[in-house]
C-alpha positions in Angstrom: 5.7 -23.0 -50.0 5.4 -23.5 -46.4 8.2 -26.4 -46.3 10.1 -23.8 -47.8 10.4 -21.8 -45.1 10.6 -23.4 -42.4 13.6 -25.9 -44.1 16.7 -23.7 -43.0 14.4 -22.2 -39.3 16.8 -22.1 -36.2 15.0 -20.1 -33.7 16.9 -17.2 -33.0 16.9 -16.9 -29.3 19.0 -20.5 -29.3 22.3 -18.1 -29.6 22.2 -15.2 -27.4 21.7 -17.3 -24.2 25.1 -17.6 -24.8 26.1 -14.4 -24.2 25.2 -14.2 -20.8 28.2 -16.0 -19.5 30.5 -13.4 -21.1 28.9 -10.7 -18.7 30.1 -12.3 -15.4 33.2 -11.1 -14.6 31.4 -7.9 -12.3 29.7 -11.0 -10.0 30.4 -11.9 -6.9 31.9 -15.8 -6.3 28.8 -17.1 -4.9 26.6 -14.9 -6.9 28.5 -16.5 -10.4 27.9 -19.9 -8.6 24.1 -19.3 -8.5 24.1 -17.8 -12.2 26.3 -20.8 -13.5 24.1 -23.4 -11.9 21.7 -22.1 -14.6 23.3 -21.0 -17.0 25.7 -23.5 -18.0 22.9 -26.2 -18.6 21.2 -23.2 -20.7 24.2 -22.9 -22.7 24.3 -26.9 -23.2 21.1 -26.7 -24.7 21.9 -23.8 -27.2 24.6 -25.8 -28.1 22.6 -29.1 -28.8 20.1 -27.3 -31.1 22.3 -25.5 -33.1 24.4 -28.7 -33.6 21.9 -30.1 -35.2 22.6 -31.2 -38.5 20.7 -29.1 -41.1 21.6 -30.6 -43.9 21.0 -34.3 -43.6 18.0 -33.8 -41.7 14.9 -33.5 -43.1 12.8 -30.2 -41.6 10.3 -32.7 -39.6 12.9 -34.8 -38.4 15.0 -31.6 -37.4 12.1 -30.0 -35.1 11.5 -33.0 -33.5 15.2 -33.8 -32.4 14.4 -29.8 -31.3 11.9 -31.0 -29.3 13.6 -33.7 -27.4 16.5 -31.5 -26.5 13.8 -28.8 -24.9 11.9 -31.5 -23.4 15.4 -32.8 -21.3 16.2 -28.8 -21.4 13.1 -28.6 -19.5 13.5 -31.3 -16.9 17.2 -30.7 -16.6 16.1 -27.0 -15.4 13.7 -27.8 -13.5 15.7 -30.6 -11.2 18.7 -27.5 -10.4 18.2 -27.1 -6.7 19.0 -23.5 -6.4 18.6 -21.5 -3.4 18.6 -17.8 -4.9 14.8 -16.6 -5.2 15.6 -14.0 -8.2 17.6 -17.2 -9.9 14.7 -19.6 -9.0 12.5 -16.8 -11.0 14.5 -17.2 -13.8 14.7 -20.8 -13.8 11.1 -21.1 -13.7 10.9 -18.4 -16.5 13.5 -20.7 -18.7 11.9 -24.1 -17.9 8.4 -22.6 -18.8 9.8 -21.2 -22.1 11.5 -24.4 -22.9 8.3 -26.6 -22.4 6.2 -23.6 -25.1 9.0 -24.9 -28.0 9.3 -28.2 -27.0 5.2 -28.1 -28.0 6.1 -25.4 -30.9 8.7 -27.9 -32.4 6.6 -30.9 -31.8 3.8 -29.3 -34.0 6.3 -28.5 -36.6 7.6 -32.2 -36.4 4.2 -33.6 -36.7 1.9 -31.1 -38.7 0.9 -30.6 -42.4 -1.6 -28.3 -41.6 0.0 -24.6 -43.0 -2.0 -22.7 -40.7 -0.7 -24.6 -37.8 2.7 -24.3 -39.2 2.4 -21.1 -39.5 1.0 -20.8 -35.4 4.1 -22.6 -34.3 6.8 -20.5 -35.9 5.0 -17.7 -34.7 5.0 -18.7 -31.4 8.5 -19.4 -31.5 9.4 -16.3 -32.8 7.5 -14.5 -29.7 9.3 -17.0 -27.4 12.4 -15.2 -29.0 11.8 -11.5 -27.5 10.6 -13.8 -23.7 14.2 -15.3 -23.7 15.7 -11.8 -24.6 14.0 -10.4 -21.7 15.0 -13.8 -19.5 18.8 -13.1 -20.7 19.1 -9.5 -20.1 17.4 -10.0 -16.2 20.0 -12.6 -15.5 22.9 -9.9 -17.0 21.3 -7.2 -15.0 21.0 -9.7 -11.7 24.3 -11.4 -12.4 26.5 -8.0 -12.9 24.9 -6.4 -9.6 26.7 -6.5 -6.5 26.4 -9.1 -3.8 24.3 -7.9 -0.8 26.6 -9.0 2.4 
């Protein structure tokens, strides 16, 4: 039962990150710069989870591939050298929730315990409502006017 459901799980948060690019177009130049820096390798990872191949991987094998992607995710977000302190927060926010399903997907890759199954998605799931709240700061910070 619990292979079940977690065959066809895509986290839900791996899409809406996506969506903070199309709320730019209020930003400054250097402000989109400083969001973009982040952003776009955000959006790379979205698009590497959910191009995972769900049907001719096996659950396991899925949520560890998952796992890879969030542990370069991780790095990759970490390395950005950006300069903008409310940016940086972000970043830190995103590399943090990153490295929580990296170890969420892991566990699912290598678990056959149900309760700790269970744990995992659960934790992902909360992750879910953190990288809402990560998204709609960078909106609100990205669509504000540049101080001169």
């Amino acid at each position: 039962m619990v292979k079940s459901s977690i065959q066809g799980f895509m986290p839900p948060w791996f899409s809406p990150i996506a969506l903070i690019f199309l709320s730019l177009a209020g930003c400054s130049e250097t402000k989109i710069s400083r969001c973009n820096t982040l952003i776009s390798v955000a959006n790379r990872v979205t698009q590497d989870i959910q191009s995972l191949p769900g049907q001719t991987l096996q659950p396991k094998e899925r949520f560890a591939k998952a796992a890879e992607i969030l542990d370069r995710a991780s790095k990759d977000v970490n390395a950005l050298k950006i300069q903008d302190a409310t940016v940086q927060k972000l970043q830190t926010q995103l590399v943090e929730l990153y490295a929580r399903d990296r170890d969420h997907n892991q566990a699912l890759a290598t678990s056959n315990n149900a309760k700790a199954i269970r744990e995992a998605l659960q934790d992902i799931q909360q992750n879910d409502l953190q990288q809402k709240n990560i998204v709609k700061a960078a909106n609100a910070y990205c669509q504000t006017a540049e101080n001169p």
